[in-house]
C-alpha positions as CSV (number, residue, x, y, z in Angstrom):
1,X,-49.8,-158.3,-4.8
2,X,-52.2,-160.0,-2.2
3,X,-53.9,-162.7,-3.8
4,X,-57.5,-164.2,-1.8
5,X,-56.7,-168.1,-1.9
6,X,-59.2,-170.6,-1.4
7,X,-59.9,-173.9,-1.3
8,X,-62.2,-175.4,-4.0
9,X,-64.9,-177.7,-2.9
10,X,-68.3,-177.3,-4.9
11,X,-68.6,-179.0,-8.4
12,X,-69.4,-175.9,-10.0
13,X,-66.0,-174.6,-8.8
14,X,-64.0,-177.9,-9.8
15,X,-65.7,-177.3,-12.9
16,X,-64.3,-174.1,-13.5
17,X,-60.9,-175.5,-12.4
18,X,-60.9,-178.0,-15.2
19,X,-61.8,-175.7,-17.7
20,X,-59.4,-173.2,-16.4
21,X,-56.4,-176.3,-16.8
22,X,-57.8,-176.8,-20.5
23,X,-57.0,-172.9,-21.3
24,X,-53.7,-172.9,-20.0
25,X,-52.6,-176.4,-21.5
26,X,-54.4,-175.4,-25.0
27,X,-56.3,-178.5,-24.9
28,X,-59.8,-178.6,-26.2
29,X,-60.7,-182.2,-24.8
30,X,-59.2,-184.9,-22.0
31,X,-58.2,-182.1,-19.4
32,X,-55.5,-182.8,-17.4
33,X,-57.6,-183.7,-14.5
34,X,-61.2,-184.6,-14.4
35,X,-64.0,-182.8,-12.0
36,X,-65.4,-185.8,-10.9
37,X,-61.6,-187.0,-9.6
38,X,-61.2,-183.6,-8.1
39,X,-64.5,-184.0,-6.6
40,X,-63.8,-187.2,-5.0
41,X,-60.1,-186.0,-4.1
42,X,-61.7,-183.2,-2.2
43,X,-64.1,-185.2,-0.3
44,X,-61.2,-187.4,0.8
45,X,-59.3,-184.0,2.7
46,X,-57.3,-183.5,-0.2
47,X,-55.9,-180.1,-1.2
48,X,-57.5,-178.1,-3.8
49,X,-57.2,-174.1,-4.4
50,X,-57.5,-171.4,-6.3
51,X,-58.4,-167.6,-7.1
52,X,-60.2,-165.3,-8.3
53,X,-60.0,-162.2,-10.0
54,X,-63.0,-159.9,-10.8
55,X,-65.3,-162.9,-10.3
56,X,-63.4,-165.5,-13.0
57,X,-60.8,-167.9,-11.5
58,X,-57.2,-167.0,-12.4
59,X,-54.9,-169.7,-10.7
60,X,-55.3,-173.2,-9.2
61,X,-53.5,-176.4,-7.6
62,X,-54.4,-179.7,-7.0
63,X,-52.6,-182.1,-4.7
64,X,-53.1,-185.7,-3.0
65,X,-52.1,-187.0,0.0
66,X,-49.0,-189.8,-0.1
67,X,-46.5,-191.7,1.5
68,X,-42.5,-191.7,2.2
69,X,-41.3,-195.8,2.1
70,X,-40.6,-194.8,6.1
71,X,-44.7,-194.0,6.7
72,X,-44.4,-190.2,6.8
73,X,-47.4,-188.3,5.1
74,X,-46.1,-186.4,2.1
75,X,-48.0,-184.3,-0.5
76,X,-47.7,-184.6,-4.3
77,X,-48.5,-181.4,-5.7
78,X,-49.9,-182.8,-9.1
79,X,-51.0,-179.8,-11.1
80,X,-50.4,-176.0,-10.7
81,X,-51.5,-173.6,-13.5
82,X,-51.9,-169.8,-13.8
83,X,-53.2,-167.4,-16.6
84,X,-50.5,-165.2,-18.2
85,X,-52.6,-162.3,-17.4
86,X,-51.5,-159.1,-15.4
87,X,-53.3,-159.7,-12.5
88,X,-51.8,-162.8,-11.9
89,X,-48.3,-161.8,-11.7
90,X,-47.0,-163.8,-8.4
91,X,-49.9,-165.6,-8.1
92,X,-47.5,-168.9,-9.1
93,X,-46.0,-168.3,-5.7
94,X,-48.7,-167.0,-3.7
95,X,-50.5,-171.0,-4.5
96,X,-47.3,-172.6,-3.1
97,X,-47.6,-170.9,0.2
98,X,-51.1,-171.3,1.0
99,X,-50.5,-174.9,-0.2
100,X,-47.3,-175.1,2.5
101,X,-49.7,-173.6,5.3
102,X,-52.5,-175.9,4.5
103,X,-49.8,-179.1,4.8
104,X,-48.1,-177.5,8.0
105,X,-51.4,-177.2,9.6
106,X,-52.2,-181.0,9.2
107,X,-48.6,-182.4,10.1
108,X,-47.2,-183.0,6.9
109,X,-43.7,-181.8,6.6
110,X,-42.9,-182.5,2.5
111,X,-44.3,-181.7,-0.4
112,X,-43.5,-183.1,-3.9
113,X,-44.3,-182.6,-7.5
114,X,-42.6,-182.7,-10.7
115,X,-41.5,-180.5,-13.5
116,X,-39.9,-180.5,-16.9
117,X,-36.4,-179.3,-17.0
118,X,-36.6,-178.0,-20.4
119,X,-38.7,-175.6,-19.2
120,X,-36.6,-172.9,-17.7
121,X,-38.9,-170.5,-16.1
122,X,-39.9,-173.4,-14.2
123,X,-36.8,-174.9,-13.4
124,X,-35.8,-171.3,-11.5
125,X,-39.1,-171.5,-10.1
126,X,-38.6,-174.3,-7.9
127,X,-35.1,-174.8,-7.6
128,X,-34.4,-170.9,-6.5
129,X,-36.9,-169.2,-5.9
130,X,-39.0,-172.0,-3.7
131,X,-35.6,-173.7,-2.8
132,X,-36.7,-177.0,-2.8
133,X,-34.4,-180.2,-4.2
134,X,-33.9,-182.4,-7.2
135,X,-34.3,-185.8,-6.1
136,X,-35.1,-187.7,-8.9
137,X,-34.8,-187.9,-12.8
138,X,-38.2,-189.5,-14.4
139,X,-37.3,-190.6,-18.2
140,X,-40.9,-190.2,-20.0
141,X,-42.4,-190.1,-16.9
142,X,-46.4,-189.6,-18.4
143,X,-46.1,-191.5,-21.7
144,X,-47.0,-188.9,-24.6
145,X,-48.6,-185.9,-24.1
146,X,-51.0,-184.9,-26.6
147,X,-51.3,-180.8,-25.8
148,X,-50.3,-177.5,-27.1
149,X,-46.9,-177.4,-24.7
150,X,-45.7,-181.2,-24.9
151,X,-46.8,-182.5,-28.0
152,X,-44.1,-184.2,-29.9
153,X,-41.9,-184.9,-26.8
154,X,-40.8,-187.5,-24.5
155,X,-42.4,-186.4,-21.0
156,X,-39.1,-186.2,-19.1
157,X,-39.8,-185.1,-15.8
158,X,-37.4,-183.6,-12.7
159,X,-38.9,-184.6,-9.1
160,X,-38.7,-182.1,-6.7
161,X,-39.0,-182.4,-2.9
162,X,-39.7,-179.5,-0.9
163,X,-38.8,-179.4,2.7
164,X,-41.5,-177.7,5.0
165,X,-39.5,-177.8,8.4
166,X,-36.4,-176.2,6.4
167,X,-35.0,-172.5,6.4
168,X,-34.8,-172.8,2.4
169,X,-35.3,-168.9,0.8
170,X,-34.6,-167.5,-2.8
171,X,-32.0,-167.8,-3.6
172,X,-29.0,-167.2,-6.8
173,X,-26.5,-169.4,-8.7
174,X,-23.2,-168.4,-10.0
175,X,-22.4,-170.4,-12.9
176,X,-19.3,-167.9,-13.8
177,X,-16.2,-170.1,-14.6
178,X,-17.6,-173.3,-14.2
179,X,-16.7,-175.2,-17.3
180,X,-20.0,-176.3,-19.4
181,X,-21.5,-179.8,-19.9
182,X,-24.1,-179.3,-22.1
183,X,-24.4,-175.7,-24.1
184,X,-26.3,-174.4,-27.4
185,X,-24.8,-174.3,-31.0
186,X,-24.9,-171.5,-33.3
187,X,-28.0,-173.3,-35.0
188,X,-29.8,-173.6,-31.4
189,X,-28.5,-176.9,-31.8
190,X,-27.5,-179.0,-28.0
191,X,-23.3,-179.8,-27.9
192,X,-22.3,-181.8,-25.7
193,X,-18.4,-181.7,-23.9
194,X,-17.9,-185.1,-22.3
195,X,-16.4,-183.4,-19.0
196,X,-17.1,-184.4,-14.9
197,X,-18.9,-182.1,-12.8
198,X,-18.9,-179.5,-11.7
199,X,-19.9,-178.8,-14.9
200,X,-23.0,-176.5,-16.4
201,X,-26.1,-177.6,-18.2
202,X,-27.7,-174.7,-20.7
203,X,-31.1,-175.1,-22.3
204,X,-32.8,-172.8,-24.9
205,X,-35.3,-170.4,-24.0
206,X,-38.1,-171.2,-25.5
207,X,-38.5,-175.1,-25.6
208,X,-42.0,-175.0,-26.3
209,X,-41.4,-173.1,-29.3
210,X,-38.5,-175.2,-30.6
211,X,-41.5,-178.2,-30.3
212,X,-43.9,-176.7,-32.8
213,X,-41.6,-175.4,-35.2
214,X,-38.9,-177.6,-35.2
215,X,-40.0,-180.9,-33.1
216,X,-36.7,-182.9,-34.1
217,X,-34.8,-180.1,-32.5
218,X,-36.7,-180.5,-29.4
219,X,-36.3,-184.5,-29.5
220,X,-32.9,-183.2,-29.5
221,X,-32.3,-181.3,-26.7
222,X,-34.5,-183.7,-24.8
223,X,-31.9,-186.6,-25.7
224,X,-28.9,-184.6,-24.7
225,X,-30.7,-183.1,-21.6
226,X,-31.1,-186.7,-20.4
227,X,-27.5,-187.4,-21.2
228,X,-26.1,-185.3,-19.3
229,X,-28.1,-183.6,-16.3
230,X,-30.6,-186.6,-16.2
231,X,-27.3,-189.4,-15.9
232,X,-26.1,-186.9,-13.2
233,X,-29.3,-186.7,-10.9
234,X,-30.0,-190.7,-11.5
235,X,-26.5,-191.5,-10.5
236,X,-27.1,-189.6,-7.1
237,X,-25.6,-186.3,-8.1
238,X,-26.7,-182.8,-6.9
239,X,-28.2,-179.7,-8.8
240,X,-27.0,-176.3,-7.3
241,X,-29.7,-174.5,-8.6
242,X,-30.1,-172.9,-12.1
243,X,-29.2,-169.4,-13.7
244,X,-32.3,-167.0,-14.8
245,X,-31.3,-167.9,-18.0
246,X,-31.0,-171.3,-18.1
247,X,-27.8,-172.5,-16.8
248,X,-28.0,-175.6,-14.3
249,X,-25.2,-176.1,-11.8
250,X,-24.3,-179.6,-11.1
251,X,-22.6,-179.9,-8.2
């Protein structure tokens, strides 16, 4: 599907954006992000987007201008959110590529943001089907979280680096005989095999669930996640990439 992307520059528009993040992170008050930040961030040449469809906006992204320690200009990607409606179907991806153009057009050759590992569909997202690379693991990176996906959790956080001037494409994982690190009991429960990579990490499918009706399950998995992929990435180890289904390969 061909989605029309724009950037988002009037306050009416930002306003819409904020509300838009609300929905999608079932919050009814403290947004994620504030209009009058994204005002000032937009007035500073920062990147802001979204789209529309039949007139109400469906998708956005929100990103600031940083710095490597070496001086080179980097993006943080800070927020991206989508509606789980039909029409939106790709639109995840279609953001990320305007938002590549936009940085490529201005000399700035990385972008980073961050995402919870727990969250599969996410994890795929950005490891495979973007291509871009785990380089750091963030133990309760934003303090708590008080909204209808987080509540309850630490905030954990994988930092991704994207690449611009690279040939990264989608791309798959075999985990098929590699011997597993961290995979799920019987009772949905995390068990741990103290083993050496390369080695797999497997995480349920429906963490957020897990978090409203069983939040010491969640607490859980986000200890043993920590334990094993998290020691792995802070000790300067390397993800592969990740199965569909939830299967990290540690490499």
């Amino acid at each position: 599907m061909n989605f029309e992307i724009e950037e988002l520059t009037e306050l009416d528009d930002l306003r819409e954006l904020v509300q838009l993040f609300l929905d999608i992170w079932e919050r009814s008050t403290e947004p994620p992000v504030n209009s009058d930040v994204l005002r000032a961030l937009s007035h500073a040449g920062n990147y802001i987007a979204g789209s529309r469809s039949g007139g109400r906006l469906i998708g956005g992204i929100v990103g600031w201008l940083g710095m490597h320690a070496d001086g080179e200009l980097l993006l943080h990607s800070h927020i991206l959110g989508v509606l789980p409606a039909k029409e939106a179907r790709g639109l995840g991806f279609a953001l990320k590529q305007h938002q590549r153009t936009w940085c490529l057009q201005r000399g700035v050759r990385t972008i980073e943001w961050t995402f919870d590992p727990l969250i599969r569909r996410n994890a795929y997202f950005n490891l495979n089907k973007l291509g871009a690379g785990a380089a750091e693991y963030l133990v309760d990176y934003y303090g708590a979280m008080n909204d209808g996906i987080n509540t309850g959790d630490q905030s954990d956080r994988i930092l991704v680096r994207w690449d611009l001037d690279g040939d990264a494409l989608a791309s798959e994982v075999d985990a098929a005989g590699v011997p597993a690190l961290l995979s799920i009991g019987d009772g949905r429960e995390p068990l741990i095999e103290r083993i050496g990579p390369p080695a797999t990490c497997t995480v349920p499918d429906d963490i957020v669930a897990i978090r409203h009706t069983r939040p010491d399950l969640g607490r859980r998995w986000r200890e043993a996640l920590r334990d094993t992929l998290g020691a792995h990435v802070m000790a300067g180890g390397r993800l592969k990439g990740v199965t569909r289904d939830g299967v990290y390969v540690l490499g």
